[in-house]
C-alpha positions as CSV (number, residue, x, y, z in Angstrom):
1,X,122.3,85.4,123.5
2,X,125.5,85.5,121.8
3,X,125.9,82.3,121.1
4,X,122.9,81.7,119.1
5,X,122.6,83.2,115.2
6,X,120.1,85.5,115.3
7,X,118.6,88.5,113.6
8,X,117.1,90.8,116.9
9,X,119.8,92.9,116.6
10,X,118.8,94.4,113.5
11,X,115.4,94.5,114.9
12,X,116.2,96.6,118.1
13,X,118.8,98.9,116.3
14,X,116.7,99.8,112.7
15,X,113.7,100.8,114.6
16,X,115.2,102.7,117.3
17,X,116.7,104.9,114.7
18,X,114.1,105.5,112.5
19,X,112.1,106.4,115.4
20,X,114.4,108.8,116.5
21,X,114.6,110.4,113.3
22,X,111.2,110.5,112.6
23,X,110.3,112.4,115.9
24,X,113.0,115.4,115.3
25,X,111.4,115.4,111.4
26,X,107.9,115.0,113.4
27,X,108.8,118.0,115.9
28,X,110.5,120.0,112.9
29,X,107.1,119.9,111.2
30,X,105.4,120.9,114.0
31,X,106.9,123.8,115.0
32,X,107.3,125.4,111.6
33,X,103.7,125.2,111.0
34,X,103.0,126.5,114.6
35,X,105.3,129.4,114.0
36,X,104.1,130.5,110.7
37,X,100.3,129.2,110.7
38,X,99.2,130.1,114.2
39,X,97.7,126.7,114.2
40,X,97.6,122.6,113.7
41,X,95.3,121.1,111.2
42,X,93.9,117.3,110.5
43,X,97.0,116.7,108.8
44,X,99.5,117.6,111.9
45,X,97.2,115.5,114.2
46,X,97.5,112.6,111.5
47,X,101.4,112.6,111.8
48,X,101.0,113.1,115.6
49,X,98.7,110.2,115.8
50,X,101.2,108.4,113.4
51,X,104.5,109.1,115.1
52,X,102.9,108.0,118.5
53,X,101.9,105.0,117.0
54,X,105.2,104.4,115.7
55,X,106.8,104.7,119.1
56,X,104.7,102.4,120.5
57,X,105.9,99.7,117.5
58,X,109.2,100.2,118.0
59,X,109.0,99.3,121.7
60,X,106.9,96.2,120.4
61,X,109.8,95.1,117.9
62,X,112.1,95.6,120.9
63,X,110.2,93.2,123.2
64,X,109.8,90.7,120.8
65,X,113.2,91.1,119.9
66,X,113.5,90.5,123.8
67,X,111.7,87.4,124.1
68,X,113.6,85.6,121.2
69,X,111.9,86.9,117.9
70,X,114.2,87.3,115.2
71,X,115.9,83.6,116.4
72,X,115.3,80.0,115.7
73,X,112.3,78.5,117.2
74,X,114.6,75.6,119.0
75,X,116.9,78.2,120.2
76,X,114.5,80.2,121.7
77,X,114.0,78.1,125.0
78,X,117.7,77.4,125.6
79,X,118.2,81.4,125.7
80,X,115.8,82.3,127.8
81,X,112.9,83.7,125.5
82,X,109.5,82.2,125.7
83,X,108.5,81.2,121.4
84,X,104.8,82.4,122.9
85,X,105.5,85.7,124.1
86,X,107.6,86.4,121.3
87,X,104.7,85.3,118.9
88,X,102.4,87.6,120.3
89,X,104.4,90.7,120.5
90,X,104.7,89.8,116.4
91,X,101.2,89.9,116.2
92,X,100.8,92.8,118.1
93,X,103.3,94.3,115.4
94,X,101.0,93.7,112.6
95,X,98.2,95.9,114.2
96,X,100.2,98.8,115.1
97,X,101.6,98.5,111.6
98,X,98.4,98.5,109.8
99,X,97.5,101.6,112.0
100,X,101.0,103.4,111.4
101,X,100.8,103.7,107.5
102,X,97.0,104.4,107.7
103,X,97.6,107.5,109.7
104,X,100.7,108.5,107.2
105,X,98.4,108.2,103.9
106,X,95.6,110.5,106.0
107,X,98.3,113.1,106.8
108,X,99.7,112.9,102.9
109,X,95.4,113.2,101.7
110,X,94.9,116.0,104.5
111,X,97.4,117.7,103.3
112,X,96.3,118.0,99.5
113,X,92.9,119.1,100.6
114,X,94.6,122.3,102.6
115,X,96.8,123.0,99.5
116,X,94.7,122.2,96.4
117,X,91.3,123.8,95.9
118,X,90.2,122.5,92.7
119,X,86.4,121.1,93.3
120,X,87.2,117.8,91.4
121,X,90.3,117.2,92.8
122,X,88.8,117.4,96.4
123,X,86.2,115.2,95.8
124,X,88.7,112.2,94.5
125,X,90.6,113.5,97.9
126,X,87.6,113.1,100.0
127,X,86.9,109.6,98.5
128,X,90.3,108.1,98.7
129,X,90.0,108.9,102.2
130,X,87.2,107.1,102.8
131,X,88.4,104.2,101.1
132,X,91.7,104.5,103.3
133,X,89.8,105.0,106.1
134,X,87.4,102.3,105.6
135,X,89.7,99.8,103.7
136,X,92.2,99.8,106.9
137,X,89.4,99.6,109.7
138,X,88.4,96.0,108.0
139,X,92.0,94.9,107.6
140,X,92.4,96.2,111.0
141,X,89.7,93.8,112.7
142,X,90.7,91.2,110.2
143,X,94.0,90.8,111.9
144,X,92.5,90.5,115.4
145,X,90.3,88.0,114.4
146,X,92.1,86.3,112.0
147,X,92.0,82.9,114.8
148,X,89.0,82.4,117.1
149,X,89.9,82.2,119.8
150,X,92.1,85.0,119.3
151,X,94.8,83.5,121.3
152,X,95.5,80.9,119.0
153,X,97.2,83.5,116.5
154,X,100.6,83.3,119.2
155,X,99.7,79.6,120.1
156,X,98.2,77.5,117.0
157,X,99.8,74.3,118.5
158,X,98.4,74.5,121.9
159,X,95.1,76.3,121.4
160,X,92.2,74.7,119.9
161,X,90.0,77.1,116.9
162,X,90.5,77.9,113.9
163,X,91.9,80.9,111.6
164,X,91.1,82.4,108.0
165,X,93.8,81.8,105.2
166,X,96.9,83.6,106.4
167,X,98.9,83.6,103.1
168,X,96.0,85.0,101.1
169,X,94.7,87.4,103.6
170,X,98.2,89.1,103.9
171,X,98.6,89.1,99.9
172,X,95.5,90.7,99.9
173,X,96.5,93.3,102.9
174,X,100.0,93.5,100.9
175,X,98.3,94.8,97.1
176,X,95.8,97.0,98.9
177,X,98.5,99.0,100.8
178,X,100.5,99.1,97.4
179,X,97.7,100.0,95.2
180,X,96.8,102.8,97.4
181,X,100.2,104.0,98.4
182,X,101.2,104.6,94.2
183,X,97.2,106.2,93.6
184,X,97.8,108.8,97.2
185,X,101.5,110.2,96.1
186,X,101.0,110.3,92.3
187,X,97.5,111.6,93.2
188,X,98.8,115.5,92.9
189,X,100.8,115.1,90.0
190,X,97.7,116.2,87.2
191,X,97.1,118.7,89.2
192,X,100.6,120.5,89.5
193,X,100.9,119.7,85.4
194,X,98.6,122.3,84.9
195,X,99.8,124.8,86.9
196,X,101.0,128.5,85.5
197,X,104.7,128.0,86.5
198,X,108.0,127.5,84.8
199,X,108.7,123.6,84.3
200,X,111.7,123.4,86.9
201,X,109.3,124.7,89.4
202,X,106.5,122.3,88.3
203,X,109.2,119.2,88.1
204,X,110.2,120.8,91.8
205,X,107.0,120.4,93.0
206,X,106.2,117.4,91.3
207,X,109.0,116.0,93.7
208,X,107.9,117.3,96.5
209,X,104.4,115.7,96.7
210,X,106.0,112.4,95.2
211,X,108.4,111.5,98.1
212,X,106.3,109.2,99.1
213,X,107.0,107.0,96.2
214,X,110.0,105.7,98.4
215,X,107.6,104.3,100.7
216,X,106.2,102.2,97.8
217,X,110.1,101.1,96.7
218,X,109.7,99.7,100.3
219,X,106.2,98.5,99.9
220,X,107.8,96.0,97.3
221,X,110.7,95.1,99.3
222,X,108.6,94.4,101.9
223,X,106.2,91.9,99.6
224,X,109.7,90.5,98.2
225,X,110.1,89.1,101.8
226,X,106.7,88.4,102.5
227,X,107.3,84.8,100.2
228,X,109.0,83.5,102.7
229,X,107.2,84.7,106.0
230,X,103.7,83.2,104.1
231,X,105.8,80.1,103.9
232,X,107.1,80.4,107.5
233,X,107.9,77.2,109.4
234,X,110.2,78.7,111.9
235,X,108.0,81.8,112.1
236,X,110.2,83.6,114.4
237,X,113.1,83.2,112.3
238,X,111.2,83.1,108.6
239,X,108.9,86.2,109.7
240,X,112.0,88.8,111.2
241,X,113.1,90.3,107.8
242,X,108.9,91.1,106.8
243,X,108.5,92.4,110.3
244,X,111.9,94.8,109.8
245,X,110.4,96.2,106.8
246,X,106.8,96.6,107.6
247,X,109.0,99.5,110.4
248,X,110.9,100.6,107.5
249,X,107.8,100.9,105.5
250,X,105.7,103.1,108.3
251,X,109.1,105.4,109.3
252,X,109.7,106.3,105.5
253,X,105.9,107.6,104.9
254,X,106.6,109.5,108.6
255,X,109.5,110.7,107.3
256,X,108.0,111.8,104.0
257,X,105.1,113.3,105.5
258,X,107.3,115.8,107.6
259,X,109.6,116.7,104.9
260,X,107.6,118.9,103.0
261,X,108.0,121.8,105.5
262,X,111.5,121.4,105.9
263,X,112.4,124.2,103.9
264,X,111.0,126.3,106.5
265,X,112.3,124.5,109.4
266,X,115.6,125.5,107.7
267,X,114.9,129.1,107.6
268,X,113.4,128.7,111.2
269,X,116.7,127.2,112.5
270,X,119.1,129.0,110.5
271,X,117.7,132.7,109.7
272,X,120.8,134.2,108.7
273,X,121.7,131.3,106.1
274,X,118.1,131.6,104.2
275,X,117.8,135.7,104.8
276,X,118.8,136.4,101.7
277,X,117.3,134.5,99.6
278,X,113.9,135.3,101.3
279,X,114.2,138.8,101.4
280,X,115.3,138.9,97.5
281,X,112.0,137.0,96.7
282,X,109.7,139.0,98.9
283,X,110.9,141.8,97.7
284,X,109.9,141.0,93.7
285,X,106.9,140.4,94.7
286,X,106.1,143.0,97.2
287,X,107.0,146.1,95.1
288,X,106.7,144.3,91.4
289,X,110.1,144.9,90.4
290,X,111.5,143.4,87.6
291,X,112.2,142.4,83.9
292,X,108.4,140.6,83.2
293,X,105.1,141.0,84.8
294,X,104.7,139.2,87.8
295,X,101.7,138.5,89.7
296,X,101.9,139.2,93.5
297,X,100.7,136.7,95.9
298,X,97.7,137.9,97.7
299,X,95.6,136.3,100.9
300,X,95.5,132.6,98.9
301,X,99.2,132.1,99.2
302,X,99.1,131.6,103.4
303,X,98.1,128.1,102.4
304,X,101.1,126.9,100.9
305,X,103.7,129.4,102.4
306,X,103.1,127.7,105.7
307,X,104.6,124.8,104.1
308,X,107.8,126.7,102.7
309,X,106.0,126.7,99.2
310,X,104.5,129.3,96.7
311,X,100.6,129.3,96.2
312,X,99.3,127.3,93.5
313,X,95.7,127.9,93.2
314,X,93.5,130.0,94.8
315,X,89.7,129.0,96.9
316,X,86.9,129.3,94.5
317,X,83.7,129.9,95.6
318,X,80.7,127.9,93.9
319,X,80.6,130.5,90.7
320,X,83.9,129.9,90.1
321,X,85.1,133.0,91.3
322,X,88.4,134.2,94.1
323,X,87.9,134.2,97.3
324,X,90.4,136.3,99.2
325,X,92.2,136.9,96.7
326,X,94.0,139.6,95.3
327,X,97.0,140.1,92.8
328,X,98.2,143.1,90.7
329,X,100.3,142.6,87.5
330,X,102.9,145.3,87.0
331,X,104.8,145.5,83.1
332,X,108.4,146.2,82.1
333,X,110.1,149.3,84.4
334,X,110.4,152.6,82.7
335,X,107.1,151.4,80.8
336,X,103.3,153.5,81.7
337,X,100.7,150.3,81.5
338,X,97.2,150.4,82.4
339,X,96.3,146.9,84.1
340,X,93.5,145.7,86.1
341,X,93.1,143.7,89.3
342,X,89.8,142.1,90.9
343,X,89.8,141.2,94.9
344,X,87.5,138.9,95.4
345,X,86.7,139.0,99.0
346,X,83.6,138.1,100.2
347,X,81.2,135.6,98.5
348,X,78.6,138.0,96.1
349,X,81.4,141.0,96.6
350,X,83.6,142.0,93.8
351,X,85.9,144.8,94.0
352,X,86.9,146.3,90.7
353,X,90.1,147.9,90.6
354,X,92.3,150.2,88.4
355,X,96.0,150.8,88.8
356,X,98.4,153.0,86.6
357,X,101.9,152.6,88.1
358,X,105.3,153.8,86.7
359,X,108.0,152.1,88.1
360,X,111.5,152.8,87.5
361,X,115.0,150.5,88.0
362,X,116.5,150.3,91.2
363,X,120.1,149.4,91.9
364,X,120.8,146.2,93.8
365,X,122.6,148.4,96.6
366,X,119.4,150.2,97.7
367,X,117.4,148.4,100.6
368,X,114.1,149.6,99.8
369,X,112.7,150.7,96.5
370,X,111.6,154.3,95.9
371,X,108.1,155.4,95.9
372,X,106.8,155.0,92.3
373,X,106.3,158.3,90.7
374,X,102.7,158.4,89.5
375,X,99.7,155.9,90.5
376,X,96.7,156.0,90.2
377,X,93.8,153.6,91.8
378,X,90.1,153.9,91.4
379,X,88.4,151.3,93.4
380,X,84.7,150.2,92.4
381,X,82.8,148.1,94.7
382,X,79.9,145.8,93.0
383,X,77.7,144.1,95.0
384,X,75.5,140.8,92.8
385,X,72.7,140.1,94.0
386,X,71.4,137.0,93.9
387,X,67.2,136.0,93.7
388,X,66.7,133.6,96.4
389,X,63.6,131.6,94.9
């Protein structure tokens, strides 16, 4: 094997990697939503589904790799590879790519409808996915049939048929997936510009939901060598490097999908290094201490504190009103201030509620705050009816 130039090295080594690295980020993810959700959604069965896919991929690179892909077409022979068995392990490839990245932009769109509530927003969610959805199924059978009989896509020589337009059909694959890969991870980014938060938090989130931007860097990379695999005349040899990044391209939206929970992986593995920077935060919000009025996080914020993240918005029922939510602004310690709250908690329920509160300063060196001195709550239930016609 040696003795012949070859590129299957880079084919066995890049995806065995990746894959490794993708699984511990896959695993990561899952047990850090397990742990602080109770539960897996659609969007953890996406990466599931994704990450199994991607195994199987990378033991599809590797046996073409095996067979003599990645070498000269006249070598091939002479080291023992077979040109058809290597040909349709590569074609092989090109399905359980097309599936890998689908999965990974359902996990990323998944994910935004269990995070963002607002009703527009969703709706552009729910239709990009069925685009996705609908766009990669047709690609998907495309590629099978792309030579009748279907055998002749490994053996054109040999096998009597015919097949579509290969160059144009995966141009046309190539500026779908890079269209819809730039409107998916930029998809958020309206939303979060609105937000009520400082602008390093909006810019941190803004990062966050974007990562998957490097999948599109790759995307192009990926198109840059598709020239010459559309051009192929040694396909095995021509079509290597477009083959190695299609991997690259499904492992970094795997890898993007997962890392928006590492931050609570981190705290998972490592309590003692993140302690105290948790308990400092839950403590300003849990007792309301501090310079400015802060608004506390009420039932709404479970959403995006299973991802290591502070709630953004909050469900809305069909009036436009909270649902299960509940938040109490506290003013400037050593300050008497009259403020309001409203739970929202059941659809047509309102609970009205005034709180006095007079907090005073607490020294750093204190673990617990002091009972505030006077307060004051006068809960009102009000119950709208609606006429049902």
């Amino acid at each position: 094997m040696d003795a012949f130039p070859g590129q299957d090295k880079y084919l066995r080594a890049v995806p065995i990697a990746l894959t490794v690295i993708a699984t511990v980020l896959v695993a990561a993810r899952m047990f850090t939503v397990w742990r602080h959700r109770g539960f897996l959604g659609l969007e953890e069965a996406m990466v599931i589904c994704s990450n199994a896919v991607m195994i199987g991929f990378c033991i599809i690179l590797n046996l073409a790799a095996q067979y003599g892909f990645g070498h000269h077409t006249k070598d091939i022979p002479k080291m023992g590879g077979n040109v058809h068995t290597a040909l349709k392990y590569y074609f092989l490839s090109q399905l359980f790519y097309k599936v890998n990245i689908t999965f990974n932009k359902l996990a990323f769109l998944l994910l935004y409808l269990r995070v963002f509530s607002t009703p527009l927003f969703r709706k552009i969610c729910r239709a990009t996915l069925a685009v996705i959805v609908l766009g990669s199924f047709a690609f998907v059978i495309a590629t099978i049939f792309q030579c009748t009989p279907i055998r002749k896509s490994w053996n054109k020589a040999n096998v009597p048929g015919h097949c579509i337009n290969n160059s144009w059909f995966r141009w046309t694959w190539a500026a779908f997936n890079l269209l819809s890969d730039i409107f998916v991870f930029t998809l958020p980014l309206p939303v979060i510009g609105r937000l009520q938060m400082t602008l390093a938090k909006k810019l941190g989130l803004m990062i966050l939901f974007t990562l998957g931007l490097f999948v599109c860097i790759t995307t192009a990379i990926r198109m840059k060598a598709l020239v010459q695999s559309t051009h192929a005349v040694d396909q095995p040899w021509d079509s290597c490097t477009t083959n190695l990044w299609s991997f690259i391209e499904a492992a970094m939206g795997l890898i993007c999908a997962c890392l928006i929970s590492l931050r609570k992986a981190a705290s998972a593995c490592f309590p003692g290094l993140l302690s105290s920077v948790g308990k400092s935060k839950s403590s300003q919000y849990a007792y309301g201490y501090g310079s400015n009025a802060r608004r506390a996080p009420g039932v709404g914020s479970q959403r995006l504190s299973e991802y290591g993240l502070e709630n953004m918005e909050s469900t809305r029922n069909h009036d436009g009103k909270m649902l299960g939510q509940s938040f109490t602004t506290v003013g400037h310690h050593h300050e008497l201030r009259k403020t309001e709250s409203q739970d929202h908690i059941l659809r047509g329920i309102t609970v009205q509620r005034d709180v006095s509160v007079r907090s005073e300063q607490v020294s750093e060196e204190m673990p617990y705050p002091p009972p505030p001195r006077q307060s004051h709550e006068k809960d009102e239930v009000v119950v709208q009816a609606r006429q049902v016609s």
